[in-house]
C-alpha positions in Angstrom: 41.3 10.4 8.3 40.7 12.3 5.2 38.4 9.6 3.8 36.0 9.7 6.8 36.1 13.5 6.0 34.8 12.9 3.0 32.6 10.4 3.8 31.0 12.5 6.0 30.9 15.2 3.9 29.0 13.1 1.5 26.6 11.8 3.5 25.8 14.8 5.6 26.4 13.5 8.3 27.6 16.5 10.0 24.4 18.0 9.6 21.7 15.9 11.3 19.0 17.7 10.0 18.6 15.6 7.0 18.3 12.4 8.6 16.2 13.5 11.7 13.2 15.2 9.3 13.5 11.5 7.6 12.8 10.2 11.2 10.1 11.9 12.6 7.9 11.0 10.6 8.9 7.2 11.4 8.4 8.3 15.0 4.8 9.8 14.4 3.6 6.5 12.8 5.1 4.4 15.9 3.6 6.9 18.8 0.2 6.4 16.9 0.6 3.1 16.6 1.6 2.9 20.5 -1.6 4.2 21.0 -3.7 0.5 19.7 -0.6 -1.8 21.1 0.4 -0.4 24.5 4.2 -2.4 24.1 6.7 -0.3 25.5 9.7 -2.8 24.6 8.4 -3.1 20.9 8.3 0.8 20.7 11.6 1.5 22.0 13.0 -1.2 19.8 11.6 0.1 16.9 12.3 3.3 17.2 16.2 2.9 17.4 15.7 0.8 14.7 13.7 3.4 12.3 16.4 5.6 13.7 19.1 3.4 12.2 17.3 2.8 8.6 16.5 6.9 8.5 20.2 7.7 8.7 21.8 4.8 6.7 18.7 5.7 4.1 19.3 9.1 4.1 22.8 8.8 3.7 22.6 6.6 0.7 20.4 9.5 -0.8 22.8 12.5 -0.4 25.1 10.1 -1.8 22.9 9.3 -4.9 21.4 12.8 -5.3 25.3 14.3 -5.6 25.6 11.2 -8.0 22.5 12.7 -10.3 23.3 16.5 -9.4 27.3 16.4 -10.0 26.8 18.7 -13.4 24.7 21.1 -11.3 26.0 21.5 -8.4 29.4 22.9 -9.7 27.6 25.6 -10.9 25.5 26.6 -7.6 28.0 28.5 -4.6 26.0 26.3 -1.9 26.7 23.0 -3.5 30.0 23.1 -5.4 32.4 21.9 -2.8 30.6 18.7 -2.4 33.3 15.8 -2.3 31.4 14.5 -5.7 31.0 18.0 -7.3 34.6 19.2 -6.7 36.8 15.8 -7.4 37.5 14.7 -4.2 35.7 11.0 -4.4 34.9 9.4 -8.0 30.9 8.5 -9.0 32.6 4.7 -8.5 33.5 5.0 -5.4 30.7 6.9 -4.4 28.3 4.2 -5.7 29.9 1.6 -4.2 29.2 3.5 -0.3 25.5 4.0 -2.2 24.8 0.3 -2.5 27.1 -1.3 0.8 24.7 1.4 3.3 21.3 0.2 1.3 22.5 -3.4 2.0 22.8 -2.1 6.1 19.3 -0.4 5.4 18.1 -3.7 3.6 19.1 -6.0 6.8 17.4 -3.4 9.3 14.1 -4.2 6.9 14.3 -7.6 7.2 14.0 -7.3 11.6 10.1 -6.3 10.7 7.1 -8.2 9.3 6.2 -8.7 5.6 3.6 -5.8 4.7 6.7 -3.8 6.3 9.4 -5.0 4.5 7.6 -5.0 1.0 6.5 -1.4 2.0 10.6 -0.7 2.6 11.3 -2.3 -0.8 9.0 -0.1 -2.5 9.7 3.5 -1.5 13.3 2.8 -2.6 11.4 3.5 -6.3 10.5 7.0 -4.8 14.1 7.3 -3.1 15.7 6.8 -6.2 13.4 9.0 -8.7 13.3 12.2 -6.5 16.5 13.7 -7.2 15.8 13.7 -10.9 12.1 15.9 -10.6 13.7 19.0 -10.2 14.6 19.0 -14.0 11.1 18.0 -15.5 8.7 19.4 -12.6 8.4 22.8 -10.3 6.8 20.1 -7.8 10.2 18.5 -6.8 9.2 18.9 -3.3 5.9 17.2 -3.5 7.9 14.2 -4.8 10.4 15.1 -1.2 7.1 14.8 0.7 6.1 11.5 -0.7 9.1 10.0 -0.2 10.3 11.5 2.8 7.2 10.4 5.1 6.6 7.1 3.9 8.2 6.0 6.9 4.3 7.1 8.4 2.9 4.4 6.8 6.0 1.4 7.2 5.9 2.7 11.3 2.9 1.5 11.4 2.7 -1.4 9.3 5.3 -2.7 11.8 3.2 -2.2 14.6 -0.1 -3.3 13.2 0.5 -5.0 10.2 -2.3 -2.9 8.3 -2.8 0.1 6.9 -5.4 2.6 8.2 -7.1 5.3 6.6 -6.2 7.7 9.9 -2.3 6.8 9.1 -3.0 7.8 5.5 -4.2 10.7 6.4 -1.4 11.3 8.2 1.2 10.8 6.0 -0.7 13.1 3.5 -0.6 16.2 6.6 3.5 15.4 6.9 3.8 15.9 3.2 1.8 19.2 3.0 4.6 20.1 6.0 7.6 18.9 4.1 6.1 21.1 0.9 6.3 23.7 3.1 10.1 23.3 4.8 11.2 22.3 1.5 10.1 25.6 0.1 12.0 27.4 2.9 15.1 25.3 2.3 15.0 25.8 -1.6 14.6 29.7 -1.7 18.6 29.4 -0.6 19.5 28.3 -4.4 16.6 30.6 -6.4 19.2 32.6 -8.2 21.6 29.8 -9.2 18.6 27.2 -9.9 17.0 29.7 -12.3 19.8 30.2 -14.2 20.9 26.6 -15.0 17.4 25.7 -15.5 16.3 23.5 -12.2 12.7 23.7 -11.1 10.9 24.0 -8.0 8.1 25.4 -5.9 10.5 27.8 -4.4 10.8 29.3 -8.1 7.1 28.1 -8.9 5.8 30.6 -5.8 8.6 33.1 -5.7 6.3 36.3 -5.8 4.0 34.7 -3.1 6.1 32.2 -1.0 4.4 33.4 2.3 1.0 32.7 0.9 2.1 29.2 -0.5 3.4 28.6 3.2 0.6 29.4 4.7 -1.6 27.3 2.4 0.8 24.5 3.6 0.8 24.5 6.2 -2.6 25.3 7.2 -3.6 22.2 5.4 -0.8 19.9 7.4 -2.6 21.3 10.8 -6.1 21.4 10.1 -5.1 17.5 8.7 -4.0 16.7 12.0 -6.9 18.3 14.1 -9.3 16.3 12.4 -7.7 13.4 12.9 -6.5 14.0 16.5 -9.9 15.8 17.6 -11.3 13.5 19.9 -8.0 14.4 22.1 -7.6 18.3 22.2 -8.8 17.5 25.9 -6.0 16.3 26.5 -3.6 18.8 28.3 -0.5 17.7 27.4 -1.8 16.6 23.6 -2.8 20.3 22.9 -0.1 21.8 24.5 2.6 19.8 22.2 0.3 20.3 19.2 -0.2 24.2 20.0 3.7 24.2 20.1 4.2 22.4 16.8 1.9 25.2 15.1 3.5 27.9 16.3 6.8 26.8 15.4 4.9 26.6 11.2 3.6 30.1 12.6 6.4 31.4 12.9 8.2 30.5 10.0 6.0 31.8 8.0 5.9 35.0 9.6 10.0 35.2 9.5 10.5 34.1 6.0 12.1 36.7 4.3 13.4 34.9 0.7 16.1 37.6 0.1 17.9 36.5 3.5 19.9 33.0 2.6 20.8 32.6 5.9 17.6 33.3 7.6 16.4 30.6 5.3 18.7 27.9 6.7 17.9 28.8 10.0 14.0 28.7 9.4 14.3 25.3 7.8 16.3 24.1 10.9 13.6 24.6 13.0 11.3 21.7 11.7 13.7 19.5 13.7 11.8 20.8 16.5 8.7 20.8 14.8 9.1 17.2 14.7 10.0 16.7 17.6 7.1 18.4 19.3 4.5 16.5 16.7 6.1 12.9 18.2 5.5 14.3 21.7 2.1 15.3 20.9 1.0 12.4 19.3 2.6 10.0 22.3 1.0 11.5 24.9 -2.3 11.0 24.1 -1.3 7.8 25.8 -1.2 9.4 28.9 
């Protein structure tokens, strides 16, 4: 029982909202795709098993990232108590759950067609590089953003076996959003980062986070207007795309850097976000 603690500990498990802001993304490319190939089954399927892949992928990365981070994290108060960071699992053990849920992720890949697969293959160079920017870069969460929405672009691959240049631009309006959240998110560690020398835009922007938000996510929304335009007509569409900008809105308008909490609880609500973009996108299929 107290191995599946830890295991759980370690991969984050327990708090979803890693893994779900890897998926939505996935989930934005499939409802877009839906939109050319009108196959119910084949979207259903594929989205349970994106689902799968986000949260065996994204478990392998907390994994990897407490790996890389081990030094640091015993010296921040949020992060010290991780299983890696405070003793309770060695880096070999650790490693070993690292490479057995790739080869689960790996097996997942292999259900889709080649363009997809080779896709899959290569963001595991991005999966693997990110956790090491935050000590050359203040950009740590552009690198996030890359990474954490290619699953835009594999989505739909899967679906069409192409790429589009309206996908592309999608992916580039989720990682202008994850730049954003990511920002939220890092302010909690500000202090403790600065001090044992770890970069990032939260540190980069710290005297005008609210603007850098703004610029964020203005440029993720006006992204996706121009490339859902044709569609504002759509009642349900604009409704679900209204939502999803308030919810940016609003974090920007809450974020208060000196409250750590607040913080957390701003950076939660991009789970929604998410959520409301996939519904958004999805319906203009009805």
């Amino acid at each position: 029982m107290q191995h599946l603690k830890i295991f759980i500990e370690l991969t984050r498990l327990n708090k979803p909202i890693g893994f779900m802001l890897l998926f939505w993304p996935c989930s934005w490319g499939l409802a877009y795709s839906f939109s050319l190939t009108k196959n119910v089954e084949q979207l259903i399927y594929y989205i349970v098993l994106f689902f799968l892949g986000s949260v065996l992928m994204r478990s392998a990365g907390c994994i990897f990232n407490d790996i890389v981070d081990k030094d640091f994290d015993k010296k921040v108060k949020r992060t010290k108590q991780r299983p890696i960071a405070s003793n309770k699992i060695s880096v070999k053990q650790s490693l070993i759950y690292v490479i057995v849920l790739c080869l689960l992720a790996f097996v997942i890949l292999l259900q889709f067609n080649f363009l997809t697969i080779i896709l899959g293959l290569s963001s595991m160079v991005l999966a693997f590089t990110y956790p090491f920017m935050k000590r050359f870069t203040y950009w740590p969460q552009l690198f996030l953003g890359i990474t954490f929405n290619w699953g835009i672009i594999m989505a739909w691959a899967s679906m069409n076996n192409e790429i589009s240049i309206n996908v592309v631009l999608l992916y580039l309006s989720a990682i202008f959003w994850t730049l954003g959240y990511d920002t939220i998110y890092g302010a909690q560690d500000m202090s403790d980062d600065e001090i044992i020398g770890l970069k990032s835009t939260s540190i980069k922007f710290k005297k005008d986070i609210k603007i850098f938000l703004f610029v964020c996510y203005l440029i993720s929304v006006t992204i996706l207007y121009y490339i859902f335009y044709k569609y504002l007509v759509n009642t349900l569409f604009f409704l679900f795309l209204s939502m999803f900008t308030l919810t940016l809105a609003y974090q920007i308008f809450k974020f208060d850097q000196k409250n750590l909490m607040g913080c957390l609880k701003l950076f939660k609500i991009n789970n929604l976000s998410g959520l409301l973009l996939f519904l958004s996108i999805l319906s203009i299929n009805y």
